[in-house]
NUSETOR-411666 format. One record per atom (N, C-alpha, C, CB): residue number from 1; residue in three letters; atom name; x, y, z. Coordinates in steps of 0.05 Angstrom, whole numbers. Glycine has a CB too. Layout:
residues N
REC   i  aa at   east  north     up
REC NUM ALA CA      X      Y      Z
...
***
This chain:
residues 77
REC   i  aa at   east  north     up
REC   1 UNK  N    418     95     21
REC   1 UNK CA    390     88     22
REC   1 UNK  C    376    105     42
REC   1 UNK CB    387     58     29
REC   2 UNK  N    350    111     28
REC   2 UNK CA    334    137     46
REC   2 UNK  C    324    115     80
REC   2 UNK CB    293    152     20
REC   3 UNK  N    333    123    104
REC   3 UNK CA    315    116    129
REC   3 UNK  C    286    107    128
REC   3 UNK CB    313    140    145
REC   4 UNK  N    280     91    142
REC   4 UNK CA    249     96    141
REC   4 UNK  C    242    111    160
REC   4 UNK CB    232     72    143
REC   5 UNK  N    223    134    150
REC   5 UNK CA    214    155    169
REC   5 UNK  C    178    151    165
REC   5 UNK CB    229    189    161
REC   6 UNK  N    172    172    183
REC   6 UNK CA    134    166    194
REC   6 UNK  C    126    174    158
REC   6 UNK CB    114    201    230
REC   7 UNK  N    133    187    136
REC   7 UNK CA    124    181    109
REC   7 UNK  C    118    154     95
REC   7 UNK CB    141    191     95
REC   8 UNK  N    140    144    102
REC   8 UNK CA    134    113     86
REC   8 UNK  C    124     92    105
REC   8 UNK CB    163     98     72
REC   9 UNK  N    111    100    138
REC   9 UNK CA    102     86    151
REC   9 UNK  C     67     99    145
REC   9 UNK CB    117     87    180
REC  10 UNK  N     67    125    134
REC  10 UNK CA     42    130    120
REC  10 UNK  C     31    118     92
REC  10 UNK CB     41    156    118
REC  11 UNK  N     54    107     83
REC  11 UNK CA     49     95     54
REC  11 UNK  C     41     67     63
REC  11 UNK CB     79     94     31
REC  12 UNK  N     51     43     82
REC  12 UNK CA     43     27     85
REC  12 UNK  C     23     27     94
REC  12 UNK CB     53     17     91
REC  13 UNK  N     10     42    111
REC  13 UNK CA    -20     51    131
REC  13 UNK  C    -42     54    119
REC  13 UNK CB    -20     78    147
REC  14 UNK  N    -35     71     99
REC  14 UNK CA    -60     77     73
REC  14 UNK  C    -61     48     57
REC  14 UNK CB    -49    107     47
REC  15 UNK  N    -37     46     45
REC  15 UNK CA    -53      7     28
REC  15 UNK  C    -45     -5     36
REC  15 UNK CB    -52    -10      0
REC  16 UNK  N    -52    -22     70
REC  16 UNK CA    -53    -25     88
REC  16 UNK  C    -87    -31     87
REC  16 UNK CB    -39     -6    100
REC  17 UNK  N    -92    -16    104
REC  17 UNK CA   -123     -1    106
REC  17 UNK  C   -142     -5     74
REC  17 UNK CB   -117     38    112
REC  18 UNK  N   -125      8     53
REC  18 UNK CA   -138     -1     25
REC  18 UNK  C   -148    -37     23
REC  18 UNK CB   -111      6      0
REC  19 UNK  N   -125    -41     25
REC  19 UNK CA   -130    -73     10
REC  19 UNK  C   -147    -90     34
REC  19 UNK CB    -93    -94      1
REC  20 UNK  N   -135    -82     60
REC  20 UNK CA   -152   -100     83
REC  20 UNK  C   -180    -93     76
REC  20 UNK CB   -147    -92    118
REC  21 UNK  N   -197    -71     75
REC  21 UNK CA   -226    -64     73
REC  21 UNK  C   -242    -71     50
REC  21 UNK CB   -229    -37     75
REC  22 UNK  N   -222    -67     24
REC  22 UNK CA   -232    -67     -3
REC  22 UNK  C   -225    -96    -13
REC  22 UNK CB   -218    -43    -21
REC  23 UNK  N   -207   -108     -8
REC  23 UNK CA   -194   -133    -22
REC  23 UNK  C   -187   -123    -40
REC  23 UNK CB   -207   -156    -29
REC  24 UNK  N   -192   -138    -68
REC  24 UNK CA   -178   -144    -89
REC  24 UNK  C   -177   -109   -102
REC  24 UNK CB   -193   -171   -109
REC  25 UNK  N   -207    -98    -92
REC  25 UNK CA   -208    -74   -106
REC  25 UNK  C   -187    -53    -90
REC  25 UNK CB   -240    -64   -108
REC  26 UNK  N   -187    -56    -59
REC  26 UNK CA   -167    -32    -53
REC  26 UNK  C   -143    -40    -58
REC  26 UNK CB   -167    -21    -25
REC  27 UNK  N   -137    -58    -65
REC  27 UNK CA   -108    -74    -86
REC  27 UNK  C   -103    -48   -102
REC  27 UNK CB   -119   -107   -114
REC  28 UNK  N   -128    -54   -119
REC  28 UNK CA   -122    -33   -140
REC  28 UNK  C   -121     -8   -136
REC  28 UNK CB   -137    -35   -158
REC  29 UNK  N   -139     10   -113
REC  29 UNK CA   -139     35   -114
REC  29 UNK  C   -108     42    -93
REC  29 UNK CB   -171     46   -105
REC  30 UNK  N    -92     19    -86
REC  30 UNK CA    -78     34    -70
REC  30 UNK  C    -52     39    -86
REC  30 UNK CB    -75     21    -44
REC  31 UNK  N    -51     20   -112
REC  31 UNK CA    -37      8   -131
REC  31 UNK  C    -33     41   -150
REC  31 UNK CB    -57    -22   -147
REC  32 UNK  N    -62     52   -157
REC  32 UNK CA    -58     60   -162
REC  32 UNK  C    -55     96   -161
REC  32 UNK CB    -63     45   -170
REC  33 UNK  N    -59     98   -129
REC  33 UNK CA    -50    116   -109
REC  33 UNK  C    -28    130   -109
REC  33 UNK CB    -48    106    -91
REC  34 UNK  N    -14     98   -107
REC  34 UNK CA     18    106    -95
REC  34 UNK  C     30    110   -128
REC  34 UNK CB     39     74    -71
REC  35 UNK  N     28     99   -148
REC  35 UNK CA     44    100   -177
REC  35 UNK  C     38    141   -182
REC  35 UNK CB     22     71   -211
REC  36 UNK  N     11    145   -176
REC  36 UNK CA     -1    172   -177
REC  36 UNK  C     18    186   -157
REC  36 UNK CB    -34    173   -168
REC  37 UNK  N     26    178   -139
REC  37 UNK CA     32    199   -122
REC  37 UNK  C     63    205   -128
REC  37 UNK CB     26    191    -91
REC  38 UNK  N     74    173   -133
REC  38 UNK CA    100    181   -134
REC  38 UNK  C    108    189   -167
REC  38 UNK CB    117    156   -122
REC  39 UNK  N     93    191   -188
REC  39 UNK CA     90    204   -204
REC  39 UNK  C     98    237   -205
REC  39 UNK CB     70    196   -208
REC  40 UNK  N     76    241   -186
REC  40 UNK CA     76    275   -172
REC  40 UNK  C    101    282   -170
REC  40 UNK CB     63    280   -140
REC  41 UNK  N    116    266   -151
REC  41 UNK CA    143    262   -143
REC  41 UNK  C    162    270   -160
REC  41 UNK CB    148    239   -137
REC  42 UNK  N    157    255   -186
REC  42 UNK CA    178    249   -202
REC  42 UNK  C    175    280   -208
REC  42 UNK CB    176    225   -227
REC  43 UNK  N    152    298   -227
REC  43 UNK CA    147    313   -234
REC  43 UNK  C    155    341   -208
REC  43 UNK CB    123    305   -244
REC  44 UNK  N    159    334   -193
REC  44 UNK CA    157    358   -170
REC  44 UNK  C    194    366   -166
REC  44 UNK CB    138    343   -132
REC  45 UNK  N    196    330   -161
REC  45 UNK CA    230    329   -138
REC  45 UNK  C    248    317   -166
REC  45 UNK CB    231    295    -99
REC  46 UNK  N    232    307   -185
REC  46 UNK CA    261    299   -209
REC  46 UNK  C    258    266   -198
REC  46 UNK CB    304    320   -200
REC  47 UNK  N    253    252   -183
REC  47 UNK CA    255    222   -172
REC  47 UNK  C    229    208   -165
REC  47 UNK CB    270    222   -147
REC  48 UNK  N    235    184   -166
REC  48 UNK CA    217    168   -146
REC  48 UNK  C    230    158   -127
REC  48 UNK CB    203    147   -155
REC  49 UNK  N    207    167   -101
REC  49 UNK CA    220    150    -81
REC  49 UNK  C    218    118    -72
REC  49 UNK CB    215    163    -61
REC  50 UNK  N    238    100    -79
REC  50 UNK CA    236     70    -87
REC  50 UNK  C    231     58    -54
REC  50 UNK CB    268     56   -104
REC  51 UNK  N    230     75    -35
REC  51 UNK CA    235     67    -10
REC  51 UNK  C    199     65     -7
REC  51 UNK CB    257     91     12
REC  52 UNK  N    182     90    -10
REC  52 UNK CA    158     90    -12
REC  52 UNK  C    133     73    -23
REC  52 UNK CB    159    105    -20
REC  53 UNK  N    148     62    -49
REC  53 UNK CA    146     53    -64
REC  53 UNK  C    141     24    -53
REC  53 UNK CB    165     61    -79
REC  54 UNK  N    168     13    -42
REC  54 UNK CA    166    -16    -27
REC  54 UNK  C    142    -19     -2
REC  54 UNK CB    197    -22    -13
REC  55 UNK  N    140      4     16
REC  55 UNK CA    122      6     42
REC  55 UNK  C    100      8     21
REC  55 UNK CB    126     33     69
REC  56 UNK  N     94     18     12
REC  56 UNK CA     64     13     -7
REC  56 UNK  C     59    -17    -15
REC  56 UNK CB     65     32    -39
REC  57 UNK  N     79    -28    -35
REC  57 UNK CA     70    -48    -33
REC  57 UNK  C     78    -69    -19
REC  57 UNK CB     68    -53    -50
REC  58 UNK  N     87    -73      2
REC  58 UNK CA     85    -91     29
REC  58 UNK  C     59    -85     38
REC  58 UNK CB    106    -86     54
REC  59 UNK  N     50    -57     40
REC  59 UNK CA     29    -54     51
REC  59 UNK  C      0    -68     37
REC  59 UNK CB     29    -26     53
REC  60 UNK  N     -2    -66     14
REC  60 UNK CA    -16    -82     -1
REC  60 UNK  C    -13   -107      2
REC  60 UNK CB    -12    -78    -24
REC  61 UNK  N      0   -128      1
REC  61 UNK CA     13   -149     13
REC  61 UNK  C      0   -157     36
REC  61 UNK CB     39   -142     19
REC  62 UNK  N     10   -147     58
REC  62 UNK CA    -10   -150     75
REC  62 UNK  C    -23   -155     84
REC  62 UNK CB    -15   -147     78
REC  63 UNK  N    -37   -132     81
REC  63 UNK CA    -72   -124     85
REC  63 UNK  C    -82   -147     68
REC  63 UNK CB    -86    -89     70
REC  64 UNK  N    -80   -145     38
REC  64 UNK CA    -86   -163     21
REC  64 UNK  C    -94   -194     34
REC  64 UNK CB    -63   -162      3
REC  65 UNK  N    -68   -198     48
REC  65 UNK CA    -67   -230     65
REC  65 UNK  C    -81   -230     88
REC  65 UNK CB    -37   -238     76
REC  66 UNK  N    -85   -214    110
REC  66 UNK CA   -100   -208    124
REC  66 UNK  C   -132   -205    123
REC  66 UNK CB    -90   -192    129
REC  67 UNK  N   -136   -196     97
REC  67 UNK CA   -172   -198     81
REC  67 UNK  C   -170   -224     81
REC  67 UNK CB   -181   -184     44
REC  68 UNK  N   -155   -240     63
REC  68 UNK CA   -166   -262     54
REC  68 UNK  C   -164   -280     83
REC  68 UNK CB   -150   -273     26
REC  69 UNK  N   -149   -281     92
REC  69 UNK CA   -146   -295    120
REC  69 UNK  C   -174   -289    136
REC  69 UNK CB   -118   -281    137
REC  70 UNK  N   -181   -258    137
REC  70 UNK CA   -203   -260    154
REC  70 UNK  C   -233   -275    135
REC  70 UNK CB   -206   -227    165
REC  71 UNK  N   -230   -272    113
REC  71 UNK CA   -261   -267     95
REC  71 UNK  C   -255   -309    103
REC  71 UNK CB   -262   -246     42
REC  72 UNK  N   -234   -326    100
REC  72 UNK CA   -226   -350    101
REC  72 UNK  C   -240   -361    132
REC  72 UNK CB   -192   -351     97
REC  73 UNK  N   -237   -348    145
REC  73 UNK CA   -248   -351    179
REC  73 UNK  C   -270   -343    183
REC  73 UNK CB   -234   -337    200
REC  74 UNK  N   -287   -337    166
REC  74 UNK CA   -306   -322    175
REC  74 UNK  C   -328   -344    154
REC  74 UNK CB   -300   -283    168
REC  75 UNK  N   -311   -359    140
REC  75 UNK CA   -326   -375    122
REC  75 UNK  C   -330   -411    130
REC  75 UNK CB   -310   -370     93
REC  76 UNK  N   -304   -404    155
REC  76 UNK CA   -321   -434    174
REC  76 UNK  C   -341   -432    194
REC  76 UNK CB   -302   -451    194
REC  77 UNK  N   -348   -408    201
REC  77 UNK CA   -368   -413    221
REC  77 UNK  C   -395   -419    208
REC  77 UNK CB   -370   -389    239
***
């Protein structure tokens, strides 16, 4: 199993950042970011990297929970 190195701490950071700002929509653009990128991948290196793959979507995850949590707190005052 590939390490986690500062790449797949850049995959979570970007939809991360996506889904917290955008919600449901940077869901989608980060969704469909990372399928794009590691696509590239496949086409470039012969693979996907499944490690990338997961930090993306945790990162979505997230952020995701963190939007709704904040937009949720921001709707009792």
């Amino acid at each position: 199993m590939k390490h986690v190195d500062k790449n797949s701490l850049k995959h979570f950071g970007v939809c991360f950042l996506l889904s917290f700002l955008f919600g449901k929509y940077g869901v989608a653009m980060a969704v469909g970011a990372s399928l794009t990128k590691e696509w590239y991948d496949k086409q470039s290196y012969g693979h996907w990297c499944w490690v990338d793959l997961f930090f993306d979507t945790l990162g979505c995850v997230v952020g995701y929970a963190l939007h709704c949590l904040v937009i949720y707190l921001i709707s009792l005052i």
